[in-house]
C-alpha positions in Angstrom: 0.0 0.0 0.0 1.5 3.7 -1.0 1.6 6.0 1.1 -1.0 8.3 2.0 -1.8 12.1 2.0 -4.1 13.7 4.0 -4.6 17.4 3.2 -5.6 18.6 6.5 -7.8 22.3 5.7 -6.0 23.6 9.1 -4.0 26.6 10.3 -2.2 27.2 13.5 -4.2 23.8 14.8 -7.8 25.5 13.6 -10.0 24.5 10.4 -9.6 27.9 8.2 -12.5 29.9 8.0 -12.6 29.5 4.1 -12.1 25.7 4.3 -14.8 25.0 2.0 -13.5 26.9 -0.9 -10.2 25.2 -0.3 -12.1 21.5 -0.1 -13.7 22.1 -3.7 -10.0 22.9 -4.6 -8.5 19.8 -3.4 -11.0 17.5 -4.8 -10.8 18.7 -8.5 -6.8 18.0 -7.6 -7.9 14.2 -7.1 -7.0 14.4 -3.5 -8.7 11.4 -1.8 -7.7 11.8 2.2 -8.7 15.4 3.8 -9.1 16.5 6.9 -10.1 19.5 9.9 -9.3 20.6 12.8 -12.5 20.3 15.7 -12.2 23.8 16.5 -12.0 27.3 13.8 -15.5 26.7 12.6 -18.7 26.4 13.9 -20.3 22.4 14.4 -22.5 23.1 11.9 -20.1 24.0 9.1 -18.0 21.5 10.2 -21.1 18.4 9.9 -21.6 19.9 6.3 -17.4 20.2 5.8 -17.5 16.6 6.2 -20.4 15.4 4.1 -19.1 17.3 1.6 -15.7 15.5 1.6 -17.9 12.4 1.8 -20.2 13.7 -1.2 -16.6 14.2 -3.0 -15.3 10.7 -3.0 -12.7 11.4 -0.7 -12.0 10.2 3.3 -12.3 12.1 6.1 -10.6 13.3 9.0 -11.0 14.9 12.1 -8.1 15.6 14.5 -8.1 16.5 17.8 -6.5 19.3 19.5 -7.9 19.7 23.2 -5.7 19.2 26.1 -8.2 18.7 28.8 -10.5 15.3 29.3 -13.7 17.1 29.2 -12.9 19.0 26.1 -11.4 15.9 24.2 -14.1 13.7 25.3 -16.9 17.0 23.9 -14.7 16.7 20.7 -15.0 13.0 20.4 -18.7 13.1 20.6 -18.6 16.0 17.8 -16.5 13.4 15.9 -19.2 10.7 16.5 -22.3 13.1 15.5 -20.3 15.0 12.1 -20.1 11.1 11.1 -16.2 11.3 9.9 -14.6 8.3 9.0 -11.2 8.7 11.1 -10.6 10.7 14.7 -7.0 11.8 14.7 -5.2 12.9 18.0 -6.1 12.9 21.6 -4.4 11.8 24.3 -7.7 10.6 26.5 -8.1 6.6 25.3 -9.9 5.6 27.7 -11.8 8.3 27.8 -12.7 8.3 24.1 -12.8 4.6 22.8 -16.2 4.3 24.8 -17.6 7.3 22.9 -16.8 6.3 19.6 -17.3 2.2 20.0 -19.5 1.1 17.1 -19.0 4.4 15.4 -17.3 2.7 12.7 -15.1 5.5 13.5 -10.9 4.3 13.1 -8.7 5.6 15.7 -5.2 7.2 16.1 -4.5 9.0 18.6 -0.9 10.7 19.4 1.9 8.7 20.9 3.7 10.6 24.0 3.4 14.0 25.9 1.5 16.7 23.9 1.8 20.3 25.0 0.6 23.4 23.9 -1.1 25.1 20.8 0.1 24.7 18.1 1.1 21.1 19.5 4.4 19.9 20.5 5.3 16.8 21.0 7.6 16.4 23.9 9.8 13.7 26.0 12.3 11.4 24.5 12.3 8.6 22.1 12.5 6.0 24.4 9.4 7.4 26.3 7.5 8.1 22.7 8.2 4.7 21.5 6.9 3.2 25.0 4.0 5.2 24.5 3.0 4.1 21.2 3.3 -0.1 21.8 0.9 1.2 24.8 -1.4 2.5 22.7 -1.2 0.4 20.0 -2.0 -2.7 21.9 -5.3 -0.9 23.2 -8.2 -2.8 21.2 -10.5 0.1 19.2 -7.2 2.2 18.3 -6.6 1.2 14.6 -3.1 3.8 14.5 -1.1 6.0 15.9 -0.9 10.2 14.6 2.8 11.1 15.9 3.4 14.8 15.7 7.2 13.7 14.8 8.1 17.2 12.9 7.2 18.8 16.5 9.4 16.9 18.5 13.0 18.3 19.3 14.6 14.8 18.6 15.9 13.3 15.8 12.8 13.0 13.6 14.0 10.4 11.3 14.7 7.8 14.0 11.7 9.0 15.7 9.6 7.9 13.3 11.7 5.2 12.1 11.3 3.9 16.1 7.2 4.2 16.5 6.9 2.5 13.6 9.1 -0.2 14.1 7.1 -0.7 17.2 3.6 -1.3 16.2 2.4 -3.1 13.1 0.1 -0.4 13.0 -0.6 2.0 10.7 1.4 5.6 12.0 0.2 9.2 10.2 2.9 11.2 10.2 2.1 15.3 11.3 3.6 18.9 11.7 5.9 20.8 8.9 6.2 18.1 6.2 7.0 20.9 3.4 9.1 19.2 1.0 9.2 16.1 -1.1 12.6 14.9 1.1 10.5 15.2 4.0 8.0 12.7 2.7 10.3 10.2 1.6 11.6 10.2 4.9 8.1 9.5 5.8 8.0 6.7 3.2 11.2 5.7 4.7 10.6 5.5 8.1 7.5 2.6 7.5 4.8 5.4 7.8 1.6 4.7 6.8 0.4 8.1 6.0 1.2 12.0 6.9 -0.7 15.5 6.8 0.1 18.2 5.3 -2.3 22.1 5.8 -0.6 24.8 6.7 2.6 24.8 3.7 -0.1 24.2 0.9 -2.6 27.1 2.1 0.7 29.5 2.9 2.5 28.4 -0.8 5.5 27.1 0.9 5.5 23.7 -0.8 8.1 24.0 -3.7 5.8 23.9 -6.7 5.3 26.1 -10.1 3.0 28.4 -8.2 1.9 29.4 -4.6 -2.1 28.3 -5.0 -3.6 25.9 -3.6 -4.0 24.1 -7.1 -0.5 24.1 -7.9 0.8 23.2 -4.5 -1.5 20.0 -3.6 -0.6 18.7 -7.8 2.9 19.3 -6.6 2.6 17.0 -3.5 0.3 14.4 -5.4 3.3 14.5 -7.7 6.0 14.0 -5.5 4.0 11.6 -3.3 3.6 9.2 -6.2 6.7 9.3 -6.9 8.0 8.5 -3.8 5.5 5.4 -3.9 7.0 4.6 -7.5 2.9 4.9 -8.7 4.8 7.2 -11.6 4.7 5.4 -14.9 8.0 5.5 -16.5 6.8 4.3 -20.1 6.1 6.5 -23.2 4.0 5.8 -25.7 4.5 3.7 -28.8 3.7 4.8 -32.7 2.6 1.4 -34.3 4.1 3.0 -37.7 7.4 3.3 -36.4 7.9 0.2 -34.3 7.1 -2.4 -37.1 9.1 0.2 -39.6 12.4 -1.1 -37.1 12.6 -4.2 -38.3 11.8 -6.1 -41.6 12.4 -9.7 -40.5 8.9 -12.3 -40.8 8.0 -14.6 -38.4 10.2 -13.1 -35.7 8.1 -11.2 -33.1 9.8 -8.3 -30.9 8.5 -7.8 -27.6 7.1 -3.6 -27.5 5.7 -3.6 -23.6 4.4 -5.4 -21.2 0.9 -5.9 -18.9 1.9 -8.1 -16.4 2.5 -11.1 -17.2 1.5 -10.7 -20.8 3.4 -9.3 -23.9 2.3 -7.1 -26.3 4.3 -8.4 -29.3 4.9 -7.1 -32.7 5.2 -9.6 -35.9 5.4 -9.2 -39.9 3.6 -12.6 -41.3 4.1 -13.6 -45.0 3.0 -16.6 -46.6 1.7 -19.4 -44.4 3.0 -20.3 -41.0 2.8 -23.8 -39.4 -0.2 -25.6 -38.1 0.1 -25.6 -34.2 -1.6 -24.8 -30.8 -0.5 -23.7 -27.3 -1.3 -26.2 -24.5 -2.0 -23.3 -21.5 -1.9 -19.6 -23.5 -4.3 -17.8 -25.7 -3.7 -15.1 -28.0 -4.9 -12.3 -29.4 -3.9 -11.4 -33.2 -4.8 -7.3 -33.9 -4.2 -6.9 -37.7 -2.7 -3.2 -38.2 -2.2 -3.4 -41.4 -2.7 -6.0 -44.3 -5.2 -9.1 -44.4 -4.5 -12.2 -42.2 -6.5 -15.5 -42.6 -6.6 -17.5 -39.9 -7.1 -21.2 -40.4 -9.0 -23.4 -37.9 -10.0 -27.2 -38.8 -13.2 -26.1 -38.7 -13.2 -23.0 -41.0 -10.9 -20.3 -42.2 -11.6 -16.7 -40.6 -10.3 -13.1 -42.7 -8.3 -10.7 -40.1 -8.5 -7.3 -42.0 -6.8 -3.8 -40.7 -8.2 -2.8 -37.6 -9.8 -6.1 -36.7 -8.5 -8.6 -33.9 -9.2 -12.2 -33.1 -8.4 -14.7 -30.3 -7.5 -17.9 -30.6 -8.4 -20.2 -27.2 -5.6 -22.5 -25.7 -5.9 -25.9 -27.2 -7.1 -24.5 -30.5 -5.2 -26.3 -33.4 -4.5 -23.0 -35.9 -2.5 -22.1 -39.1 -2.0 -18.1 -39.6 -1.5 -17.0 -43.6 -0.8 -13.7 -44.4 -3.2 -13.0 -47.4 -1.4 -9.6 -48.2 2.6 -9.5 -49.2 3.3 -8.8 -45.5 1.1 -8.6 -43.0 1.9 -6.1 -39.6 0.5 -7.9 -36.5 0.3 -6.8 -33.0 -0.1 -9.8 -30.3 -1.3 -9.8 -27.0 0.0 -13.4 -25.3 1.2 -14.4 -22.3 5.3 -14.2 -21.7 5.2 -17.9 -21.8 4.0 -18.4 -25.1 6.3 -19.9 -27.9 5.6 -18.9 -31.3 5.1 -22.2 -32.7 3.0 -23.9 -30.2 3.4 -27.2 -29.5 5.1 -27.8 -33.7 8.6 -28.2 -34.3 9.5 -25.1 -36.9 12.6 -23.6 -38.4 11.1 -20.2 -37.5 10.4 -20.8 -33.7 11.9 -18.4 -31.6 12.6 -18.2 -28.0 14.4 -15.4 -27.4 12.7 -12.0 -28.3 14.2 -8.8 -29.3 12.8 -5.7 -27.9 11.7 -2.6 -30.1 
């Protein structure tokens, strides 16, 4: 599983008072995971914040910032009645796993001493990391939200420590601003981190200091650091057959999987043959191709296909001079099938 983003719509440890025009922002950005604060904005715009990160497709978050048991237990119910799907923070468990059991609501609340606002996260590694395998054991916490970029230690073997010490999922929170920052996070075993304040302010590097152009930027650089970037160009048809001129030799032009999408040249007749476990599909881009079957003979022409099942006895002919044929076949398949041919061909070239 990648690693996740949560845009948190938060300032200074408060929802922003123009959160909503910011929400419709990041979810024409494709951003999937977003989250508030429980305090800047008044319950009521904060139950219809949340549906409308619901009504958008996307997750949603709610994390806590009170200090006090009576104000974090007030928040939890707040977190029960808006109806969002995960309650971030907290330092009251006990206090708040009663009030959201049978929610549905998942739970991570912050490993170690929190103090202040804006939170810090104080006390040493040792005493975070024995924090966290506390919590973590607790049955209704589903994770852990470590404020490790507001803790005065080393923050890479902070977070490299917590999550080493639960199998748990960890969010990762406070002044992630830079894509080296969130591979660290990837680094360290995190499940997830937050980022508000740099994408409101512009501080993320981007091309522009929007919102738009900062949260693309981080949904850039986040799937990159998760390797969800596809590194493969596209391919002109025209060109890749125009690289070779040999006939009953397929070159390999990409792969889906465990399939191949293969490029051949047919001319004349081939040999009668069939594969024991593959099937194939023959897409005729240019030329006519006759495929004979014991049963019948079936015409390919340009920009038609046809698959033969595995076990099917077949004989391709190209009708016209040559014929340009792209396959789709598993990377097992042999060329010849099961027959014993001069042309077979094991090992494929690539184009």
């Amino acid at each position: 599983m990648g690693l996740r983003f949560i845009f948190m719509l938060t300032r200074n440890d408060q929802t922003v008072d123009d959160a909503e025009i910011h929400l419709e922002t990041a979810l024409a950005a494709g951003v999937h995971h977003i989250g508030f604060k429980d305090v800047g904005l008044p319950f009521a715009r904060l139950k219809k914040l949340n549906q409308s990160i619901k009504d958008g497709g996307a997750t949603s978050y709610l994390e806590v910032v009170s200090l006090d048991q009576d104000s974090e237990i007030a928040s939890a119910q707040a977190a029960v009645e808006i109806g969002v799907d995960i309650l971030l923070g907290g330092t009251n468990v006990d206090a708040v796993l009663p009030i959201i059991k049978g929610s549905g609501i998942q739970y991570y609340p912050f490993p170690g001493n929190i103090v202040g606002h804006p939170s810090v996260l104080a006390g040493s590694i040792d005493e975070i990391v024995a924090s966290a395998k506390s919590l973590a054991s607790r049955e209704g916490v589903d994770g852990l939200d470590l404020l490790a970029y507001r803790s005065p230690e080393n923050v890479g073997k902070l977070m490299a420590a917590v999550c080493a010490a639960t199998d748990k999922p960890v969010i990762m929170a406070g002044s992630i601003d830079t894509k080296e920052r969130i591979a660290a996070v990837k680094s360290s075993g995190a499940g997830g981190f937050t980022i508000g304040t740099a994408a409101l302010d512009g501080i993320y590097p981007a091309q522009g200091n929007d919102l738009d152009a900062q949260l693309r930027a981080i949904l850039k650089d986040v799937a990159d650091v998760n390797d969800h970037v596809s590194r493969i160009s596209k391919k002109n048809l025209d060109e890749s057959f125009g690289k070779f001129t040999e006939t009953w030799s397929p070159r390999v032009a990409g792969r889906v999987n465990n399939m191949m999408v293969k490029l051949a040249k047919f001319e004349g007749e081939f040999v009668w043959h069939h594969h024991a476990v593959e099937d194939e599909l023959f897409f005729v881009h240019k030329g006519s191709l006759m495929m004979k079957f014991r049963d019948r003979d079936e015409v390919i022409n340009e920009g038609e296909f046809i698959i033969v099942p595995h076990g099917v006895e077949h004989c391709p002919v190209a009708i016209s001079d040559t014929c340009e044929v792209l396959l789709l076949e598993p990377a097992t398949t042999v060329n010849t099938g099961n027959a014993q041919d001069e042309r077979r061909v094991t090992d494929l070239a690539e184009i």
